[in-house]
C-alpha positions as YAML, in Angstrom:
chain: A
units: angstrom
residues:
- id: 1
  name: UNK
  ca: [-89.36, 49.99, 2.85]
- id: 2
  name: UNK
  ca: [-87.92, 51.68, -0.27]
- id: 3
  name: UNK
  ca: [-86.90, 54.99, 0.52]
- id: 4
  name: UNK
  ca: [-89.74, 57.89, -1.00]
- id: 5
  name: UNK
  ca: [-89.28, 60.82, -1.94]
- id: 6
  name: UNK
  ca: [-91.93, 63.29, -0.44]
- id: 7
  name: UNK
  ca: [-91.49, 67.33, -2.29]
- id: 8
  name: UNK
  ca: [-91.66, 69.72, -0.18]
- id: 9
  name: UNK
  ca: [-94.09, 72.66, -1.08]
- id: 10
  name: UNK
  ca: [-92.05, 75.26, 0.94]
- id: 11
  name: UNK
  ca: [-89.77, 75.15, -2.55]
- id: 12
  name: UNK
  ca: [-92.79, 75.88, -4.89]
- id: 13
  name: UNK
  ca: [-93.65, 78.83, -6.61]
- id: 14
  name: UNK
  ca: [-96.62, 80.48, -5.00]
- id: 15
  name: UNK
  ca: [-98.05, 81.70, -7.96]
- id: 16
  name: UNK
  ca: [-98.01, 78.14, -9.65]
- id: 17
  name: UNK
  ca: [-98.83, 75.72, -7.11]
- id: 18
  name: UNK
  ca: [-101.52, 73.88, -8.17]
- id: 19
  name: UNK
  ca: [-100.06, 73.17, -11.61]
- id: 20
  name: UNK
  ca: [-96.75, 72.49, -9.61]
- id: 21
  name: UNK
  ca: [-98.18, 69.82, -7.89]
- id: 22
  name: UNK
  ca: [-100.49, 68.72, -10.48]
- id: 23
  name: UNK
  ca: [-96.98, 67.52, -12.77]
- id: 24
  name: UNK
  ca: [-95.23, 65.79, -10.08]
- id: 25
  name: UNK
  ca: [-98.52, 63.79, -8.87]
- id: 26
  name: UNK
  ca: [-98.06, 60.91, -10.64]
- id: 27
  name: UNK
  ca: [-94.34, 60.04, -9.17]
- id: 28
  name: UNK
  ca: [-94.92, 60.90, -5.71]
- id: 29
  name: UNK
  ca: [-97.19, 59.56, -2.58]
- id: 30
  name: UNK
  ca: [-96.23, 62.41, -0.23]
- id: 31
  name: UNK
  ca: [-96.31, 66.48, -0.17]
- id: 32
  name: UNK
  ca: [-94.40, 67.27, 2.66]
- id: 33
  name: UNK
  ca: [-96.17, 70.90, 3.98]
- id: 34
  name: UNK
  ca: [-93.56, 72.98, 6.57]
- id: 35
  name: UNK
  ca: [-95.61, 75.00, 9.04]
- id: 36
  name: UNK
  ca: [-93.83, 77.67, 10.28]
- id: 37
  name: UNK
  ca: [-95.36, 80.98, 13.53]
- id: 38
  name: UNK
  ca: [-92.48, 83.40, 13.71]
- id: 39
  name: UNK
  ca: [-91.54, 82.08, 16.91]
- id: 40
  name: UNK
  ca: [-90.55, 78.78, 16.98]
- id: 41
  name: UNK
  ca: [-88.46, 79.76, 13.57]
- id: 42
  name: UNK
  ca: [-87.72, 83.01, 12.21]
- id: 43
  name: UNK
  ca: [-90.71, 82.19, 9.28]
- id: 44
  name: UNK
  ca: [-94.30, 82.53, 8.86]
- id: 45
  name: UNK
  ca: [-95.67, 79.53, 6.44]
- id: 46
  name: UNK
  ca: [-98.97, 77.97, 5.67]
- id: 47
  name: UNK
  ca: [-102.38, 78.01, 7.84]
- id: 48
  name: UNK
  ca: [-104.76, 75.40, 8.08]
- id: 49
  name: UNK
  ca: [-107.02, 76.86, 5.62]
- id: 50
  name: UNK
  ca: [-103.99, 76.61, 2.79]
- id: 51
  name: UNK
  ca: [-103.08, 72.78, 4.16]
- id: 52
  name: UNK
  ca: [-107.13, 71.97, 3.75]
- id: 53
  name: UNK
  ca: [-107.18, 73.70, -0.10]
- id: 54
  name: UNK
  ca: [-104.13, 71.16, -0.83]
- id: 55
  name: UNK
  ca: [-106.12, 67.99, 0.78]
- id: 56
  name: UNK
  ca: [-109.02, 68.80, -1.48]
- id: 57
  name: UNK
  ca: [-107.76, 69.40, -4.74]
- id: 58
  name: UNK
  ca: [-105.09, 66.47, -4.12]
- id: 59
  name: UNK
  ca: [-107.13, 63.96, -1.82]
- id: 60
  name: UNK
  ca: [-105.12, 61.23, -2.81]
- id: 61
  name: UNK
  ca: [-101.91, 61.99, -1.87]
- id: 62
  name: UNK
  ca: [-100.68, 61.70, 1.26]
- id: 63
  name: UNK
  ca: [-100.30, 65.24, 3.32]
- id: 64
  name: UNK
  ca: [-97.32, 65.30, 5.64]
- id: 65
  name: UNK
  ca: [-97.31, 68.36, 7.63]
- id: 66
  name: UNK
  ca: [-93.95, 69.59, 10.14]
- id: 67
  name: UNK
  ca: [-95.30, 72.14, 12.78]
- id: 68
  name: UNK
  ca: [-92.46, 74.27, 13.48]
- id: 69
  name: UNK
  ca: [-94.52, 76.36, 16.01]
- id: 70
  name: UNK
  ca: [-94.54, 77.14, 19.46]
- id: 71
  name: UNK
  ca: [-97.61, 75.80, 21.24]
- id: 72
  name: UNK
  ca: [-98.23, 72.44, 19.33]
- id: 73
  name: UNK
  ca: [-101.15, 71.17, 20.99]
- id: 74
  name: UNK
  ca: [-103.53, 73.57, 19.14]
- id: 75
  name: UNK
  ca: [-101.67, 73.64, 15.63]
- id: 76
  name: UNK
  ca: [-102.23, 69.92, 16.03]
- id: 77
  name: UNK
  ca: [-106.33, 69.96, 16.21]
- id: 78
  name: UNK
  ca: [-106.20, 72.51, 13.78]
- id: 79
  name: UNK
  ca: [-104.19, 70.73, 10.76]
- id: 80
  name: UNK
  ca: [-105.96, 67.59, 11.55]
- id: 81
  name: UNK
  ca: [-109.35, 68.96, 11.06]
- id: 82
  name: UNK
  ca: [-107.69, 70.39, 7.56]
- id: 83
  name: UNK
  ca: [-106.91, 67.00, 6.46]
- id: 84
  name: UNK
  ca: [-103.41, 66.34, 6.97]
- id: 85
  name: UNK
  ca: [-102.29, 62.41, 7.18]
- id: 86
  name: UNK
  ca: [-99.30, 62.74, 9.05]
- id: 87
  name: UNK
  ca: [-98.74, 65.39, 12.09]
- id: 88
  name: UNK
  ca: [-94.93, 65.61, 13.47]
- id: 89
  name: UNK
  ca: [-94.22, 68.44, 15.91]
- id: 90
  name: UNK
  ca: [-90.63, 69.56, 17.73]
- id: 91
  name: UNK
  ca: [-89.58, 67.28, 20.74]
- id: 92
  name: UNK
  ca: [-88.02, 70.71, 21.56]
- id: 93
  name: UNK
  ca: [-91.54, 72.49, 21.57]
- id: 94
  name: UNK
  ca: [-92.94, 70.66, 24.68]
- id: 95
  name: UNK
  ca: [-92.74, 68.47, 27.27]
- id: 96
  name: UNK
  ca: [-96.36, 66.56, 26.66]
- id: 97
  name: UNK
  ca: [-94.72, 64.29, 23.80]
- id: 98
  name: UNK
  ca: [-96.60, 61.46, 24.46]
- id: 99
  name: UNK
  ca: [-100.09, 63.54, 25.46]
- id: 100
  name: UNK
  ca: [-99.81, 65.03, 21.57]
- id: 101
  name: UNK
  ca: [-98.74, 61.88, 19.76]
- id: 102
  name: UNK
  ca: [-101.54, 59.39, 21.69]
- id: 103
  name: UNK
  ca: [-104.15, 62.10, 20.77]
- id: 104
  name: UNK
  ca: [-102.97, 62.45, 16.98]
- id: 105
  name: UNK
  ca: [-102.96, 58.54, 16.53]
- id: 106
  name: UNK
  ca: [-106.88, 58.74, 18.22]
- id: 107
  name: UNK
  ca: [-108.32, 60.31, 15.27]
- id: 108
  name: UNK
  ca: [-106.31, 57.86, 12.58]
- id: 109
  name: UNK
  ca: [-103.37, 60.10, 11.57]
- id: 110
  name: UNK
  ca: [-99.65, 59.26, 11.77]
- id: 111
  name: UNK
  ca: [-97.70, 60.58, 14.34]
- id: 112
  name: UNK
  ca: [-94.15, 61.85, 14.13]
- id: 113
  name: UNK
  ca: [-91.38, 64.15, 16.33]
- id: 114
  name: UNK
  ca: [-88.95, 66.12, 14.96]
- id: 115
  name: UNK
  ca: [-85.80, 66.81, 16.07]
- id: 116
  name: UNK
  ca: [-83.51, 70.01, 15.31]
- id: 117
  name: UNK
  ca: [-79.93, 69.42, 14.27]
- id: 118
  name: UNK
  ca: [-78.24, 69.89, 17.41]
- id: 119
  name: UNK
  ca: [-81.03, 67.69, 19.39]
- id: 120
  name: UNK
  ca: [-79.39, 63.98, 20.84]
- id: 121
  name: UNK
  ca: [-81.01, 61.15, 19.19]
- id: 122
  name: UNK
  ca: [-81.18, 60.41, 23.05]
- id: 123
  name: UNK
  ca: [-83.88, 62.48, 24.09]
- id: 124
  name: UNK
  ca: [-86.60, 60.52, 21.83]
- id: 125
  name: UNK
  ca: [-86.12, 56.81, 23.03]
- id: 126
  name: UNK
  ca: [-88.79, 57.61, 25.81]
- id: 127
  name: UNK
  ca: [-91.12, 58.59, 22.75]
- id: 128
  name: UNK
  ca: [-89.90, 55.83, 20.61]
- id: 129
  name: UNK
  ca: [-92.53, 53.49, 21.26]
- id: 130
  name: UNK
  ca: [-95.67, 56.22, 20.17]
- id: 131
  name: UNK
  ca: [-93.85, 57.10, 17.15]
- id: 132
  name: UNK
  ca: [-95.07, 56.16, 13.33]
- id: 133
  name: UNK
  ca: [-91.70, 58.52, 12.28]
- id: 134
  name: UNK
  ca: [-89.09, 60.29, 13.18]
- id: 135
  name: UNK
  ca: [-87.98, 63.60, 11.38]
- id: 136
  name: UNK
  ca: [-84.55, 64.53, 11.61]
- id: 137
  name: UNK
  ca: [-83.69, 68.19, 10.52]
- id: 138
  name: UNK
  ca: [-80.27, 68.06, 8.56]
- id: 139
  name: UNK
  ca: [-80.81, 72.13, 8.12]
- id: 140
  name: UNK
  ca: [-81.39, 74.30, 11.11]
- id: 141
  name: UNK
  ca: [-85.40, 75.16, 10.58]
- id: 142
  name: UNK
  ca: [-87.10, 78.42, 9.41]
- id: 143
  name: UNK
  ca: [-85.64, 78.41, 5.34]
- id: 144
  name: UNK
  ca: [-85.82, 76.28, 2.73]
- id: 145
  name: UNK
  ca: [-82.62, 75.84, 0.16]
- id: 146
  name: UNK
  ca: [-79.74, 75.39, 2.91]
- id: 147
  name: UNK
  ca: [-76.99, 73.04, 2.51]
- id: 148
  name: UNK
  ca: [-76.77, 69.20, 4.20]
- id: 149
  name: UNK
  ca: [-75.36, 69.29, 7.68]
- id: 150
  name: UNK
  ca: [-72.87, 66.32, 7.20]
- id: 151
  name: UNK
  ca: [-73.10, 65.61, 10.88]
- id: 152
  name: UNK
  ca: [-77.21, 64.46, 10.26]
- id: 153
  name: UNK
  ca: [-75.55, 61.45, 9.09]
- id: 154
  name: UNK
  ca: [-74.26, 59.76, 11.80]
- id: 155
  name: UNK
  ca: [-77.51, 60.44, 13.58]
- id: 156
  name: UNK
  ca: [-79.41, 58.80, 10.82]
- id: 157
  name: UNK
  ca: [-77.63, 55.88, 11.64]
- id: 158
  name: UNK
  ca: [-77.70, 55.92, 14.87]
- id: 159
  name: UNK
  ca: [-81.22, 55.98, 14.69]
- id: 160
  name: UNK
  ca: [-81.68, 53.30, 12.40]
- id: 161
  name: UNK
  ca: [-79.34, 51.16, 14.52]
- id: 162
  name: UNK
  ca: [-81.71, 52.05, 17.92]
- id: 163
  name: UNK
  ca: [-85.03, 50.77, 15.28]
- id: 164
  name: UNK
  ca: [-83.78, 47.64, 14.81]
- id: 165
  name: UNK
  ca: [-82.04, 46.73, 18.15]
- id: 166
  name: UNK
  ca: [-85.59, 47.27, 19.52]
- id: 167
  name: UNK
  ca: [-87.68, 46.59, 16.78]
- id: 168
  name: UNK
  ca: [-89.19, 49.32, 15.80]
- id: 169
  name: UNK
  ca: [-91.24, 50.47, 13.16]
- id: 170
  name: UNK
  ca: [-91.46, 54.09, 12.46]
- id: 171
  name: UNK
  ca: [-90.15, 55.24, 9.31]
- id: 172
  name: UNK
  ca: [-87.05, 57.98, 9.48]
- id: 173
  name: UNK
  ca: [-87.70, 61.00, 7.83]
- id: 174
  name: UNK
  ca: [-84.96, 63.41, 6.77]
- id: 175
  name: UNK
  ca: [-85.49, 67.13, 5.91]
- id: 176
  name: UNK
  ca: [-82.77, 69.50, 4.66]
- id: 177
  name: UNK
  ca: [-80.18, 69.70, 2.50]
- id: 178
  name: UNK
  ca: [-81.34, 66.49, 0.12]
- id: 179
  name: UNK
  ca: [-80.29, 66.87, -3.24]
- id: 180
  name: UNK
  ca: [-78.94, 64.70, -6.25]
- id: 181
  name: UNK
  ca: [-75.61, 64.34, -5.12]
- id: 182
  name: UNK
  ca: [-76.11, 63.35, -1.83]
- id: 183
  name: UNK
  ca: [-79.56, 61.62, -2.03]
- id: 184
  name: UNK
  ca: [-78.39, 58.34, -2.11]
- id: 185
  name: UNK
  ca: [-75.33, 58.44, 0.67]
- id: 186
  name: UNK
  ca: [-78.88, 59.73, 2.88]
- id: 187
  name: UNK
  ca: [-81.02, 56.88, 2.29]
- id: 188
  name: UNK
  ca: [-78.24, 54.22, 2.81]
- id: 189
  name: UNK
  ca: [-77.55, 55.60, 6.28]
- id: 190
  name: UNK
  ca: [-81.14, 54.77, 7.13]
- id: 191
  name: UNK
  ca: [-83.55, 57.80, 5.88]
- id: 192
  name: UNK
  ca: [-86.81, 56.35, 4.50]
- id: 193
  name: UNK
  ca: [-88.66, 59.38, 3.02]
- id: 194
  name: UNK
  ca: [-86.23, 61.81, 2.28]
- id: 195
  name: UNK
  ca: [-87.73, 65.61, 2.14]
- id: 196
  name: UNK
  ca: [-86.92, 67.37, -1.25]
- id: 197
  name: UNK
  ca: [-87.82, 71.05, -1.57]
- id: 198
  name: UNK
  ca: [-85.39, 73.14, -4.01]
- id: 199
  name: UNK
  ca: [-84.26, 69.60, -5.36]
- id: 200
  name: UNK
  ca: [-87.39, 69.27, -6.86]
- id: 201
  name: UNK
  ca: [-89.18, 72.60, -7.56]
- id: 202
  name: UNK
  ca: [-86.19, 74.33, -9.14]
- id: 203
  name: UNK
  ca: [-86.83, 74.74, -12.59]
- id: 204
  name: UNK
  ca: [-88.84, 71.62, -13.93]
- id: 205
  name: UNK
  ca: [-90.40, 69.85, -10.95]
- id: 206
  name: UNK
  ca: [-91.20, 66.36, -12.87]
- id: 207
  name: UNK
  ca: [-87.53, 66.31, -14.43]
- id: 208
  name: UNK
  ca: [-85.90, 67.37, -11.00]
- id: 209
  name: UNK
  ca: [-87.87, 64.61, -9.21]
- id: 210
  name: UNK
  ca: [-87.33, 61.99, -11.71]
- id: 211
  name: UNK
  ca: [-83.31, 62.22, -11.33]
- id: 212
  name: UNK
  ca: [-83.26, 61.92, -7.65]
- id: 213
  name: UNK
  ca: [-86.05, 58.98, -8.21]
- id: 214
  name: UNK
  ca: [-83.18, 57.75, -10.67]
- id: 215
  name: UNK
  ca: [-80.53, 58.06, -7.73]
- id: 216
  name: UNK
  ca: [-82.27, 56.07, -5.57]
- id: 217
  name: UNK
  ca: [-82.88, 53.05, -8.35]
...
């Protein structure tokens, strides 16, 4: 596919959201929505009740939520029932990989593991074959606005070389670090939705996300 880009709303203003989202709506297909305890990353994000506000004011855009929590199995039910479209949680959270993906592709949503920086591309090939997408963190989690970790590179493309030696087809997803002048060296290593947060909701979101759109022409 042609990579997307999906803005992430850690990067918005707060006190501007709606109207935030409202001017980028018609160039995107994806609000990516970081969900961070206080445990699992030294943050506390978004509840359910915030990620179900977005769903209904924006029902036609597709709501990608990243648990970065401790205890997955119940953040799971509860984004679901909020609305979100696709559910990834941290292969380093739990054990029950497959249990949690099976049970988020049961009630129709897409189902995705993330991975933190310093997590082998190694560990997921047993999960491989339950996966819609794979999130790669090119940032270590819990803050929004850090710079690329030039080392997520080669494990883009070392997971884009294990997709097609097997045939797979989950989409790679890469969060952290994606800006304008390394946008494009990201999505030819393999990314296919690339995760844009301060890239896009610095200054004017619709200009922002029309330039990297422009990179990626």
């Amino acid at each position: 596919m042609r990579p997307v880009i999906a803005p992430s709303l850690l990067s918005a203003d707060p006190l501007s959201l709606y109207s935030q989202i409202e001017e980028i709506r018609g160039e995107t297909e994806i609000l990516h929505l970081d969900i961070m305890d206080g445990h699992f990353v030294p943050n506390i994000t978004f509840g359910p009740f915030f990620a179900g506000a977005i769903k209904e004011k924006f029902p036609d855009l597709i709501l990608d939520v990243h648990l970065m929590v401790t205890n997955p199995e119940k953040a799971i039910e509860w984004y679901m029932d909020s609305g979100a479209d696709w559910v990834s949680f941290h292969i380093e959270a739990t054990p029950h990989h497959h249990r949690y993906l099976s049970r988020i592709r049961e009630r129709g949503k897409k189902a995705g593991l993330a991975l933190n920086p310093s997590t082998p591309i190694c560990l997921l090939e047993p999960s491989l074959p339950f996966l819609d997408f794979v999130l790669l963190l090119t940032v270590n989690p819990g803050f929004g606005g850090q710079k690329f970790i030039k080392e997520g590179l080669e494990k883009i493309t070392r997971l884009k070389a294990l997709k097609q030696e097997k045939g797979y087809e989950f989409l790679i997803e890469v969060d952290g670090g994606v800006k304008k002048h390394n946008i494009k060296t990201i999505a030819r290593a393999g990314a296919e939705v690339l995760v844009a947060g301060s890239a896009v909701f610095s200054g004017e979101p619709l200009k922002n996300l029309l330039s990297l759109k422009e990179e990626l022409e």
